[in-house]
ZAMARGU-4260 file (C-alpha; in steps of 0.2 Angstrom, whole numbers, plus 5000, padded with zeros to 4 digits):
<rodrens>
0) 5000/5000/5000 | 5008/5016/4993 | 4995/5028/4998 | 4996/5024/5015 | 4981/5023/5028
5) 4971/5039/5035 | 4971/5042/5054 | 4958/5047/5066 | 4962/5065/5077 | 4956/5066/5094
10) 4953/5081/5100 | 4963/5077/5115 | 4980/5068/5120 | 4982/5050/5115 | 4995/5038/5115
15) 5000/5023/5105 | 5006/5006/5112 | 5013/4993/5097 | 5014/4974/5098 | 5019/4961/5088
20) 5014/4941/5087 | 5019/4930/5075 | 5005/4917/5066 | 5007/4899/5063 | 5020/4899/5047
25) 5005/4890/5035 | 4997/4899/5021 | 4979/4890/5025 | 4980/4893/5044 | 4987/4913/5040
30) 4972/4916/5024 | 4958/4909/5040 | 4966/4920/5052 | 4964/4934/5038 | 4945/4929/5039
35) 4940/4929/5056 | 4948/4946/5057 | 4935/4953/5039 | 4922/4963/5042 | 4907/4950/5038
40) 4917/4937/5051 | 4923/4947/5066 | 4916/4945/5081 | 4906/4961/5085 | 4906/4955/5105
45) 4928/4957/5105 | 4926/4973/5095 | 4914/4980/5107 | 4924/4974/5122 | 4940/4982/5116
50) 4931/4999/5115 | 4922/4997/5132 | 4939/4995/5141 | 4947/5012/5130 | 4954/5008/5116
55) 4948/5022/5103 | 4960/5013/5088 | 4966/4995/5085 | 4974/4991/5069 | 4985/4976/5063
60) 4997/4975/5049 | 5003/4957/5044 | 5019/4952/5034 | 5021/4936/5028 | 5015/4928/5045
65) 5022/4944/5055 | 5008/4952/5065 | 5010/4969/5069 | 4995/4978/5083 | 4992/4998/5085
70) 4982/5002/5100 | 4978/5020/5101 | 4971/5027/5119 | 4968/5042/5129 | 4984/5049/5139
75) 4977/5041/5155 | 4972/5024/5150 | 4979/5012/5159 | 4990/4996/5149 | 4988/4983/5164
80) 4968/4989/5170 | 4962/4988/5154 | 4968/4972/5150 | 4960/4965/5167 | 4945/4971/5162
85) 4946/4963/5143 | 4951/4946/5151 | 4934/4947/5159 | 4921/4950/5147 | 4910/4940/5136
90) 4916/4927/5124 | 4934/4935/5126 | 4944/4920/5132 | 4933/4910/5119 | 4940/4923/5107
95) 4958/4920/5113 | 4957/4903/5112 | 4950/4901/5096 | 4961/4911/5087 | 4976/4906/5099
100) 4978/4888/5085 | 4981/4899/5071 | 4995/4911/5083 | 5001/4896/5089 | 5000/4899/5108
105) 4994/4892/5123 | 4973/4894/5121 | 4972/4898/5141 | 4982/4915/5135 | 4975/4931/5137
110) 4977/4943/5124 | 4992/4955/5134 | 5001/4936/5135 | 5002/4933/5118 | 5007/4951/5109
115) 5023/4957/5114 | 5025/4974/5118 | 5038/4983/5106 | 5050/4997/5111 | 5050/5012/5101
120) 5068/5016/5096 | 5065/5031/5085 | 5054/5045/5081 | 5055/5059/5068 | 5050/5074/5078
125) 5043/5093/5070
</rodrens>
């Protein structure tokens, strides 16, 4: 994608947390996980969960079967809260597990368990 991908503005400060999981190294199990995540397949109860707990953007990009996730949120949200909360809701750890054969994880890991936070080594500022 040349063009690049638009961005939402808030009218107030956010920040952005990145993370990155690697899928199961098969093209069949990598083209269902590109399914589930479509807009006629995704399950609008993990959508509306990850918005009740904060999150205002989630976005992932995959290379190959590289994942990479970018969580937008409010200044004051907090990583670890948050998170807590997620674990908890509706069809969430059904979620997790299902997926979780196509990521290759343990199916009993949360969603924080499986994506590894990234650090961010550089930034162009103004």
């Amino acid at each position: 994608m040349t063009d690049g991908y638009s961005q939402r503005h808030y009218d107030f400060p956010t920040k952005r947390y990145v993370q990155v999981l690697d899928l199961r190294d098969d093209p069949a199990m990598i083209a269902e996980y590109r399914k589930w995540h479509s807009e006629p397949y995704h399950w609008l109860e993990i959508r509306d969960g990850i918005r009740s707990v904060g999150i205002l953007e989630m976005e992932i990009y995959i290379r190959d079967n590289h994942l990479v996730m970018i969580v937008d949120t409010p200044a004051d949200f907090d990583w670890t809260s948050a998170m807590n909360r997620l674990a908890t809701l509706p069809r969430q750890a059904e979620w997790e597990a299902f997926v979780a054969r196509l990521q290759g994880c343990n199916p009993d890991a949360r969603s924080d368990e499986k994506w590894q936070m990234t650090e961010r080594m550089f930034r162009l500022y103004d």
